[in-house]
C-alpha positions in Angstrom: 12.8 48.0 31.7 10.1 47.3 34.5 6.9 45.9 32.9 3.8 46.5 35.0 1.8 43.9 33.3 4.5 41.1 32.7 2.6 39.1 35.7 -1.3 38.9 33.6 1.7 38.6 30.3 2.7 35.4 32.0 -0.1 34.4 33.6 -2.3 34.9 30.0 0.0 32.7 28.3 -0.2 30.0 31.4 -3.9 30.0 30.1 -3.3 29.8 26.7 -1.1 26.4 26.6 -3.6 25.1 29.3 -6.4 25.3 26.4 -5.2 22.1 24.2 -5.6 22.8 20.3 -3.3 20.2 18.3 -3.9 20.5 14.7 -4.6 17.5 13.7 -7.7 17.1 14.6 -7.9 21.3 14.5 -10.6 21.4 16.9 -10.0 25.2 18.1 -13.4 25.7 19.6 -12.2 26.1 23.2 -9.1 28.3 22.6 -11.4 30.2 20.1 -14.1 31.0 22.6 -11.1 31.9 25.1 -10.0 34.5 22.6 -13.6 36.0 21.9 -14.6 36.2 25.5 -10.8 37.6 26.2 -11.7 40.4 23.4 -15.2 41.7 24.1 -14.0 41.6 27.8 -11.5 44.8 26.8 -14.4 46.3 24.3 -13.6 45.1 21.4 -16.1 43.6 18.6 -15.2 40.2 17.5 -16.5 37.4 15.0 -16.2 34.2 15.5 -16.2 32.2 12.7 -15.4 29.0 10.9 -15.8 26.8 7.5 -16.3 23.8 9.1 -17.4 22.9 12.8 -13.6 22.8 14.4 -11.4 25.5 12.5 -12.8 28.4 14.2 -10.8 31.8 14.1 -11.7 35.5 16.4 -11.2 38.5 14.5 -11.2 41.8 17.4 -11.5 45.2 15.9 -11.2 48.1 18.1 -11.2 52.1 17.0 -12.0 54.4 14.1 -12.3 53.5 10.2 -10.7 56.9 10.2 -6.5 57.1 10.7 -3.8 54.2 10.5 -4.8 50.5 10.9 -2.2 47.7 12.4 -3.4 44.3 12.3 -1.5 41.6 15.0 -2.1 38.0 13.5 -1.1 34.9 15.7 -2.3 31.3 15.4 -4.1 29.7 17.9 -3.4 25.6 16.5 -0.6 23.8 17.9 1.4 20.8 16.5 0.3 17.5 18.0 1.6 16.0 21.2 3.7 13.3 20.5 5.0 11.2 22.6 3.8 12.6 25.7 6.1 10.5 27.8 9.2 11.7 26.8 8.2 15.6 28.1 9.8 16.6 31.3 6.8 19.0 31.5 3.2 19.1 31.9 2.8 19.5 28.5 -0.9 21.5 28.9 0.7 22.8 32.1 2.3 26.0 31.4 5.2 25.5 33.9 7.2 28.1 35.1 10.9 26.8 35.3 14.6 28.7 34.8 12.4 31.8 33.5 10.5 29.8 30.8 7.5 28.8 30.5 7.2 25.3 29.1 4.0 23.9 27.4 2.7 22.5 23.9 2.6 26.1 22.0 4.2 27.6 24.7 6.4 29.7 21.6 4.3 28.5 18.5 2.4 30.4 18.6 0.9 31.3 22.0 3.4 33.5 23.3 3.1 35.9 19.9 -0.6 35.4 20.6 -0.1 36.2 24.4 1.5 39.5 23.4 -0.7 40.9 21.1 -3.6 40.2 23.7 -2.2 41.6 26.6 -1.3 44.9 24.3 -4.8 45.3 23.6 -5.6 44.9 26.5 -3.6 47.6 27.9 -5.0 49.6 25.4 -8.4 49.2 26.4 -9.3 52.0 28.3 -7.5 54.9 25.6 -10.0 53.2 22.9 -12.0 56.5 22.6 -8.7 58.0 22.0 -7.5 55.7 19.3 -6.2 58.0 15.9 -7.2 54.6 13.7 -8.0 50.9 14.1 -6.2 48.0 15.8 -7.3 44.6 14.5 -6.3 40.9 16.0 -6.5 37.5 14.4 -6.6 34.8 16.4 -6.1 32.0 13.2 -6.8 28.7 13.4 -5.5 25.8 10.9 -2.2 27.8 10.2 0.1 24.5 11.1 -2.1 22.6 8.5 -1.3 25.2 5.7 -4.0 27.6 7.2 -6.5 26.7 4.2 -9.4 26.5 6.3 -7.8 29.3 9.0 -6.0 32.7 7.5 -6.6 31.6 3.7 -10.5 31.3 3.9 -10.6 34.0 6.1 -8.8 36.1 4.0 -10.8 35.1 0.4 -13.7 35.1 2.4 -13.6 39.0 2.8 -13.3 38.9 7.1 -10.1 40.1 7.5 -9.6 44.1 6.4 -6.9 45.2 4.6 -4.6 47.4 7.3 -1.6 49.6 6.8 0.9 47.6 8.6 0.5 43.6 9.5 2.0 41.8 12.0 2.3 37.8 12.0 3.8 36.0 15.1 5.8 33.8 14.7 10.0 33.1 16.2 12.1 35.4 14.8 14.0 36.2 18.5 12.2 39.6 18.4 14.3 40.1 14.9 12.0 42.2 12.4 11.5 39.6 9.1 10.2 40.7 6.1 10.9 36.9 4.1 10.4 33.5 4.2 10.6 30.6 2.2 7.7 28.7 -0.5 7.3 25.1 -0.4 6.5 22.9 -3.5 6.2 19.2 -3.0 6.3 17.2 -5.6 6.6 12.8 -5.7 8.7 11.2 -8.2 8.4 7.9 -10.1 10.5 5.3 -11.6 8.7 2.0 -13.0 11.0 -0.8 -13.9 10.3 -4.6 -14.5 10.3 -7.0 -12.0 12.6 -10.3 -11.6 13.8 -12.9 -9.8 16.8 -11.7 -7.2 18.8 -14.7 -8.9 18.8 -13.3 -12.5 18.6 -9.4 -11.8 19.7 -9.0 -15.3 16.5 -10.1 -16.8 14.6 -7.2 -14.6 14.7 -3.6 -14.5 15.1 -2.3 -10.8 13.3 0.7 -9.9 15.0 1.4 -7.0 18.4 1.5 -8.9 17.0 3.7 -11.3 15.6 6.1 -8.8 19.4 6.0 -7.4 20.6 8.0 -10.0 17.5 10.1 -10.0 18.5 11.3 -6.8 21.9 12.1 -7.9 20.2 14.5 -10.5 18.7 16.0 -7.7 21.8 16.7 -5.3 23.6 17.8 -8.6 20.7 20.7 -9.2 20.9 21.7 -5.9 24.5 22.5 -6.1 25.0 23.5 -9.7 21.6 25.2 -10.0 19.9 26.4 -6.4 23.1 27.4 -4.5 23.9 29.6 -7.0 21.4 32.1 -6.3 20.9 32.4 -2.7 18.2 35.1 -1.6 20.2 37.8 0.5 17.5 36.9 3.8 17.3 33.0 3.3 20.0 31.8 1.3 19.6 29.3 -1.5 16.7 27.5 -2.3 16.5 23.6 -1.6 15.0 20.5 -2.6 15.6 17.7 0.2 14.3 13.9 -0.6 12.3 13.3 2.6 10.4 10.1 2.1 11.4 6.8 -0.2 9.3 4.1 -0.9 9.8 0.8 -3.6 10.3 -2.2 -3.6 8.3 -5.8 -1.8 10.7 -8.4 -1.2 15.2 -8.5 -1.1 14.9 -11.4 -3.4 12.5 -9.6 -6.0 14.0 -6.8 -8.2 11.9 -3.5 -7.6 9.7 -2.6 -10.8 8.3 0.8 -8.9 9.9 3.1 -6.3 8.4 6.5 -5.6 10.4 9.6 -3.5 8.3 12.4 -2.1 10.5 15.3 -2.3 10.3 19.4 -0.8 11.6 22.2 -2.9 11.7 25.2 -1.0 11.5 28.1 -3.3 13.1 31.7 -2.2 10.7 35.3 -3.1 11.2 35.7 -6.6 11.0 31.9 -8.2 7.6 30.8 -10.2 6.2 27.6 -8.9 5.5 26.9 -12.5 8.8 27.3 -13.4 10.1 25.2 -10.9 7.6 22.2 -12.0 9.3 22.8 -15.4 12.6 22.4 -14.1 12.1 19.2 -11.9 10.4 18.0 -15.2 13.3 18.8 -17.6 15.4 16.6 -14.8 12.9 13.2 -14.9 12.9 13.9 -19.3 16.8 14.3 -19.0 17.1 10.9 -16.9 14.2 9.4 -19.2 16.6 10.0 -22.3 19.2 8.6 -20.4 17.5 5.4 -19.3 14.9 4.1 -21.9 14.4 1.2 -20.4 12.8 2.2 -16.9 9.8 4.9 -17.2 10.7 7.9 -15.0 7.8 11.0 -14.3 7.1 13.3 -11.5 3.8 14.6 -10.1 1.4 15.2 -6.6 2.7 18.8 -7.0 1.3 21.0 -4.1 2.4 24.7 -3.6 2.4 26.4 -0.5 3.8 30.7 -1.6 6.7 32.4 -0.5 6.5 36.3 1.4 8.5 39.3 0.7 7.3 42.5 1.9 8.7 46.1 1.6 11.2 46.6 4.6 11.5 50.3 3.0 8.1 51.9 4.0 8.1 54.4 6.7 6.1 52.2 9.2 8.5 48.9 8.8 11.2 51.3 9.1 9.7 52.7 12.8 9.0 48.8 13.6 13.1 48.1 13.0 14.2 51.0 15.4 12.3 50.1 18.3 13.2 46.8 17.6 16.8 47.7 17.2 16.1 49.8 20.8 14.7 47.3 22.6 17.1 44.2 21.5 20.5 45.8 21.4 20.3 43.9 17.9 21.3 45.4 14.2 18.4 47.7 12.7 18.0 45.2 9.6 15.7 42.7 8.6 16.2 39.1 8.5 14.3 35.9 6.8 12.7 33.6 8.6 13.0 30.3 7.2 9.6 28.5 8.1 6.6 29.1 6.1 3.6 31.5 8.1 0.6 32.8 7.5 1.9 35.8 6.1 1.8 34.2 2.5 -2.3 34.2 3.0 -2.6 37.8 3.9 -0.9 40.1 1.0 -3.9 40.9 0.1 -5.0 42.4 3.4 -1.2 44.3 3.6 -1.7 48.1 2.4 2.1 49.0 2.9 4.2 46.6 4.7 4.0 42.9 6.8 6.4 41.7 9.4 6.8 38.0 10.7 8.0 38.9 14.1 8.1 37.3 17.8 9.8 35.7 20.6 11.7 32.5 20.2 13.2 30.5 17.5 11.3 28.1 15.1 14.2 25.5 16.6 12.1 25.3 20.3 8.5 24.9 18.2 7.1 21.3 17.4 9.9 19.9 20.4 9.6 18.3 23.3 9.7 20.5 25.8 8.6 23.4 23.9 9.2 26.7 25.8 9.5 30.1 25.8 11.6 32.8 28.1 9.6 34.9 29.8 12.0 37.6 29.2 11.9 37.4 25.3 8.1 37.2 25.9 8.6 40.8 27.9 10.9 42.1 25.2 7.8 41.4 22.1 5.3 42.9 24.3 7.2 46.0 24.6 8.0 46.1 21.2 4.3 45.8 19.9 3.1 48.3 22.2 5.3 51.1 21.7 4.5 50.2 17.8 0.9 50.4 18.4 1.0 53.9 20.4 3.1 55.3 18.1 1.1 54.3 15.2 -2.4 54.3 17.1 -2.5 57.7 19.2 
């Protein structure tokens, strides 16, 4: 379908990726003022505002208290850049190149946010007309766990609570209504130390963490993959980082893994501490001799909305329309901000944008222009069927 406006759609998320806001440092000053000015220049109120002197987020409101309200969230952070030599792009350039358009953020999460600005924007001048209220976020800090973006913003009372929410985020233009919780946790084993000649008179840490890990791969299989969520599949727990040991001719008497359990909608983070704790006790029994514990836990929640209400159920038929794609919802494994705003969600949230989370934090990162197309499209005919 012809798009008048795909030209400014483009050319608004060249701008974007030219504004550079890696997180870390989070310093989203620029891109913030880019948003605010952007905003007010389409009639919008905004507020700019920020806990600290770098995470600064824009919330636009535009219409009547009275009537429906859709809120369109996006973040405005990036990942950092890297290694800057290995792009084949300008990575700040927003290059146009075999209908992508290529750029640090390009899809995470500046083409969502590209989207949601240029509907506004094309919305501007039926304002008077609008039946309810349209809200945008333009979130710092979410790639940092959004504690000082979306989560202070929402505890903090500046975000209003709206009947249908929208994060952006790469779901192809699928509809999600899922994703997945992180816990992180670090486990321990202290042993005694020796000399390399005489293991035997040691305990090695590192051997005893072995067989830790082993307790871990069997709970995954016997225990997580037994009860997959019917959008994400089974939960997980994946050993990322391992650390122990000082010399090959000294037996290890401490060695430390830093593990990330991903917990599907429906599991207790509590629960979940008990079980990895019931794991190190088991081994403990097992192994007197070595001291085994587990700790560092931080939690980051899992989302599940209501794919069942009347206004996720409009939201899934254009997007079924427009795609050519089944009318069902699907998970998206990544974490969003969407865990920070039940609060604000009076009947259903979506994750929902162009891409997949497989292009973000790449080299490279891009997006096509004709996905981009396809999530405006979608998100406008939402927001004038909802709106007027």
């Amino acid at each position: 379908m012809p798009n008048p406006n795909t030209s400014s759609l483009v050319s608004l998320l060249q701008d974007l990726i030219r504004i550079p806001s890696p997180n870390p440092p989070g310093d989203c000053r620029a891109i913030a003022d880019f948003c605010e000015e952007y905003l007010q220049g389409i009639g919008f109120s905004t507020a700019k505002i920020a806990p600290d002197d770098r995470a600064w987020s824009v919330i636009g409101v535009a219409g009547s208290e009275d009537g429906p309200s859709l809120l369109l969230h996006a973040h405005i952070d990036t990942v950092p850049l890297g290694q800057n030599a290995k792009w084949t792009y300008n990575p700040f350039g927003g290059e146009i190149d075999d209908g992508k358009v290529f750029g640090l953020g390009s899809v995470d999460d500046k083409a969502p946010l590209a989207a949601m600005l240029q509907v506004a924007a094309d919305l501007s001048d039926r304002l008077a007309q609008m039946k309810g209220k349209l809200v945008i976020v333009c979130a710092a800090e979410e790639e940092t766990g959004g504690v000082l973006g979306t989560k202070w913003l929402s505890e903090n009372g500046y975000i209003p609570a709206c009947d249908f929410v929208v994060v952006g985020e790469q779901t192809h233009n699928r509809m999600a209504t899922a994703h997945k919780g992180v816990l992180r946790a670090a486990f321990h084993v202290r042993g005694r130390t020796s000399h390399a000649t005489d293991p035997w008179r040691g305990r090695n840490a590192i051997n005893g963490m072995a067989h830790l890990i082993l307790d871990l791969e069997r709970y995954q299989v016997e225990v997580l993959e037994a009860w997959p969520h019917p959008l994400l599949g089974p939960a997980s727990i994946n050993v990322g980082v391992i650390e122990g040991g000082v010399s090959a001719n000294v037996v290890a008497d401490a060695c430390t893994v830093r593990v990330d359990r991903r917990m599907v909608p429906g599991e207790d983070a509590q629960t979940v501490i008990a079980e990895l704790q019931e794991i190190v006790a088991a081994r403990q029994a097992l192994d007197p001799e070595r001291s085994y514990s587990v700790d560092s836990f931080q939690i980051s929640n899992w989302f599940q909305s209501n794919s069942d209400s009347p206004l996720a159920q409009r939201f899934l038929a254009i997007c079924a329309e427009e795609t050519g794609t089944p009318a069902e919802p699907v998970g998206y494994l990544p974490g969003s901000d969407a865990k920070h705003l039940v609060d604000q969600t009076k009947q259903a949230m979506i994750v929902f944008g162009p891409g997949t989370y497989q292009v973000a934090h790449s080299t490279d990162e891009y997006t096509e222009i004709a996905e981009l197309e396809t999530t405006y499209r979608i998100l406008r005919r939402f927001a004038v069927d909802m709106l007027f």
